[in-house]
C-alpha positions in Angstrom: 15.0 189.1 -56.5 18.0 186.8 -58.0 19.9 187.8 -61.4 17.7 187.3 -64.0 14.3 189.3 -62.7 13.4 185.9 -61.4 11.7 186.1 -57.6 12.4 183.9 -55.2 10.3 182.9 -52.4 11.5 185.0 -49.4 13.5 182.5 -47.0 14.1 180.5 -49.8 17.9 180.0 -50.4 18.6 177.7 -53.7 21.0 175.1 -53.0 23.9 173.6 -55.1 22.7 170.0 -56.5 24.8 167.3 -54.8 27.6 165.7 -56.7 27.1 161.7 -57.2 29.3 160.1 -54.4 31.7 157.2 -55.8 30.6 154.0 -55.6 33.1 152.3 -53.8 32.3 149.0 -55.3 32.8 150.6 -58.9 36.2 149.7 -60.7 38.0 151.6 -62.8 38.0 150.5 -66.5 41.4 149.7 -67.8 43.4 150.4 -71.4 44.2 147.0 -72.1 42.1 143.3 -72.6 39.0 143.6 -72.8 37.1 143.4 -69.1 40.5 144.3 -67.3 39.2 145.7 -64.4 40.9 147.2 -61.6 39.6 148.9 -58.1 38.3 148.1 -55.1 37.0 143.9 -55.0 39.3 144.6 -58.0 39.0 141.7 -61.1 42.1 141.2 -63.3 41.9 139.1 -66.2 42.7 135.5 -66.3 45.5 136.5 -69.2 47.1 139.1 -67.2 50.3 138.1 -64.8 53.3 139.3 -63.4 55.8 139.4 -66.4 55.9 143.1 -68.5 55.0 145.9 -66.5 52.4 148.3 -67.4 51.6 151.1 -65.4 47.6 152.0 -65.1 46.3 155.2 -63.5 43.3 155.2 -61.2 41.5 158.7 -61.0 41.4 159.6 -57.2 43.8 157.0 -56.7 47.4 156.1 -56.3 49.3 154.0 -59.9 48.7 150.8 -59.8 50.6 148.7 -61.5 49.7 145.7 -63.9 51.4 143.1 -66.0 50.6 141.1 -69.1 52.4 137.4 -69.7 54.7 137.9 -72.3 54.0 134.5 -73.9 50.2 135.5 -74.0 49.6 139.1 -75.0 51.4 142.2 -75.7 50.7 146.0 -75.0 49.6 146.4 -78.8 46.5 142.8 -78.0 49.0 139.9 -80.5 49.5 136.9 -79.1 53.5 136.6 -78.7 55.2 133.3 -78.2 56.4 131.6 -75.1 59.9 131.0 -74.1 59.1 127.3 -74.7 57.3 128.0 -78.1 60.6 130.3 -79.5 60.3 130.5 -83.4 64.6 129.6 -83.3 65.7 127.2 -81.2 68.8 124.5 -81.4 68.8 121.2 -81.1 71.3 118.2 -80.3 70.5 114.7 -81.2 73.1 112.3 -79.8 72.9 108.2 -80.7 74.6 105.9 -78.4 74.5 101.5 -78.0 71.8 101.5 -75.7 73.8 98.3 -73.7 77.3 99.6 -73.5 76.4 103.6 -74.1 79.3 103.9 -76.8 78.0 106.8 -79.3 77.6 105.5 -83.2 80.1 106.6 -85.8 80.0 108.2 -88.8 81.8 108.8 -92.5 82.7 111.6 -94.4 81.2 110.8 -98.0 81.8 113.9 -99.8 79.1 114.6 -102.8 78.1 110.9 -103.8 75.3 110.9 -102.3 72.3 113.3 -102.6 70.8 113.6 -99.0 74.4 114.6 -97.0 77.7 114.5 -97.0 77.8 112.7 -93.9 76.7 108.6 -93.7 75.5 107.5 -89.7 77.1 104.2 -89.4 74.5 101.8 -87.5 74.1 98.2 -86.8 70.9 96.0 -88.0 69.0 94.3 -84.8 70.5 96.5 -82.3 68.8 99.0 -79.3 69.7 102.3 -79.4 69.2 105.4 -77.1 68.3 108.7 -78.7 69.2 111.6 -76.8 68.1 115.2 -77.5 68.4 118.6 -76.0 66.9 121.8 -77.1 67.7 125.6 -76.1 65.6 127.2 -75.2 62.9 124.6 -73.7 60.7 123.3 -76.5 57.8 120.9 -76.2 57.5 117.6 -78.1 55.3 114.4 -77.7 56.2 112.2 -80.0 59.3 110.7 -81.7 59.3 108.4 -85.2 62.3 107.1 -86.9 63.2 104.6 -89.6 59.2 103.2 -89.6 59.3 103.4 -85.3 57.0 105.1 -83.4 59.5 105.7 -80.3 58.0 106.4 -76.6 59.8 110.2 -75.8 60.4 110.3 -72.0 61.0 113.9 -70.8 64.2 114.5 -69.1 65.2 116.7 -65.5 65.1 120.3 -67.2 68.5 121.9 -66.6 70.1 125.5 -68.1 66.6 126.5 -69.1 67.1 123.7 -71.9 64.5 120.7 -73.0 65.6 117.2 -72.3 64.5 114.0 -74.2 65.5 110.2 -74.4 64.3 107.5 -76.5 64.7 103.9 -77.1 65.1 103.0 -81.1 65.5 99.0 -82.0 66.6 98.4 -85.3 65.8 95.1 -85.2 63.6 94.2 -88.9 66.1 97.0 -90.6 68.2 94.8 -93.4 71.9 95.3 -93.5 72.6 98.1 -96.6 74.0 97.1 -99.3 77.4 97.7 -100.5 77.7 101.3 -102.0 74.0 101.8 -100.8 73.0 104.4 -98.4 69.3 104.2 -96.4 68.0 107.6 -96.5 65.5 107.1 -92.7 62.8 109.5 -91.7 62.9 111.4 -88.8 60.2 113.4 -87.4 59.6 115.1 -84.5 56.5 116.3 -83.2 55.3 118.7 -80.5 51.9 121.1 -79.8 51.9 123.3 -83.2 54.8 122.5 -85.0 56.5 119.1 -86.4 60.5 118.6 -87.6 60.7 116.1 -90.9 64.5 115.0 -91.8 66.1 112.5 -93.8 69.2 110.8 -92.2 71.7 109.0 -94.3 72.6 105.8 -93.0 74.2 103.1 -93.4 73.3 99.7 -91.6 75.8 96.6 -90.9 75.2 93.4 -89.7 75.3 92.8 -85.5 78.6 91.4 -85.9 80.2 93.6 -88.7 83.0 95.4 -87.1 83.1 98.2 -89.9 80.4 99.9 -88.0 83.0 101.3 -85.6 85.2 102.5 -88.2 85.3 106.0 -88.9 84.4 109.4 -86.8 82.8 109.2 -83.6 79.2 111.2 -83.7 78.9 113.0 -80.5 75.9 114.4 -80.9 74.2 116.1 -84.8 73.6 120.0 -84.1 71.1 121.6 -85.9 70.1 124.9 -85.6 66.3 124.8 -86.3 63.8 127.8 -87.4 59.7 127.4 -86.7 57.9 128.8 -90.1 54.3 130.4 -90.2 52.9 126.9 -91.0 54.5 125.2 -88.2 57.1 123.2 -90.4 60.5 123.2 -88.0 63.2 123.9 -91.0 67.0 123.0 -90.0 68.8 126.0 -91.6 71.9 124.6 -89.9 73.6 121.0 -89.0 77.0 121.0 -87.3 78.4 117.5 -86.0 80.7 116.8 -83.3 
């Protein structure tokens, strides 16, 4: 008789029920994106990479360890930005004669004029070659300046920085006139995000020697800022 006042058939020795063996081709569900598997025939998902480490634990099974991109998604599921998408970057813009390579010149006009203190001195029906860097590595497409759309060719990337040249021909752009400055648009334009700046200029004729007078421009520095609506904003300009 077992405990209870229940008979048992003589002979008849109850078993314990058999526990479910593992399916070996079951994986482990993982904390993290959604569908992040990980096992045996294991499937990671297509987000997940070898940047920031984050350990998982497997019952019955040693750590293993997983990462998650840093430019694609955090521990926390927000998408975080990629060292070529940084939300502060700087950039220098340097203007040189596209036939001899001599950078422009500028002048220092104090407060007379309302868009800068600073005048780029630039020649009428003359090629230019725009040069820019940017640190850290940014991506841009497209380049438009003074009524140009300018084809941006993509420099060697060196010191983790962004490399871009440009060709500008000022040819059609009138000499300015005296005490006159040209305020010219320049605009910059990559996935998700677009730079707008005036530049005061000044333009002399292809034989006016004034346009080498003054302070050699080796490159304009500006220290640029991404905002939420993808407006680049230069919270900084530095020449040298």
């Amino acid at each position: 008789m077992a405990s209870g006042g229940v008979l048992m058939p003589s002979g008849d020795v109850p078993t314990p029920a058999s526990a479910p063996k593992p399916n070996p081709s079951t994986a482990a569900s993982v904390g993290g994106p959604r569908g992040a598997t990980v096992g045996i025939g294991h499937t990671i998902h297509p987000k997940l990479s070898l940047s920031a480490k984050r350990s998982v634990g497997l019952a019955g099974a040693a750590a293993t360890e997983m990462t998650v991109d840093d430019g694609q998604q955090n521990a926390g599921g927000a998408i975080s930005v990629s060292a070529n998408n940084s939300t502060h970057f700087k950039l220098n813009i340097s203007i040189s004669d596209a036939e001899h390579g001599t950078p422009i010149m500028f002048k220092q006009d104090g407060s007379r004029f309302s868009t800068s203190q600073r005048t780029l001195k630039l020649h009428s029906n003359c090629k230019y070659k725009v040069s820019m860097q940017c640190k850290p590595q940014q991506d841009f497409l497209s380049l438009h300046i003074g009524g140009s759309d300018l084809e941006l060719v993509t420099e060697p990337i060196s010191n983790c920085a962004g490399e871009y040249t440009a060709m500008w021909n000022t040819t059609g752009i009138d000499p300015s006139r005296k005490g006159i400055r040209q305020d010219i648009l320049f605009v910059l334009s990559g996935p998700g995000k677009t730079l707008n700046r005036k530049l005061q200029t000044k333009f002399y004729a292809r034989d006016d020697g004034h346009a080498g007078m003054g302070h050699r421009l080796e490159a304009l520095c500006w220290a640029c800022e991404l905002d939420p609506t993808g407006q680049v904003l230069v919270v900084d300009e530095t020449l040298r």
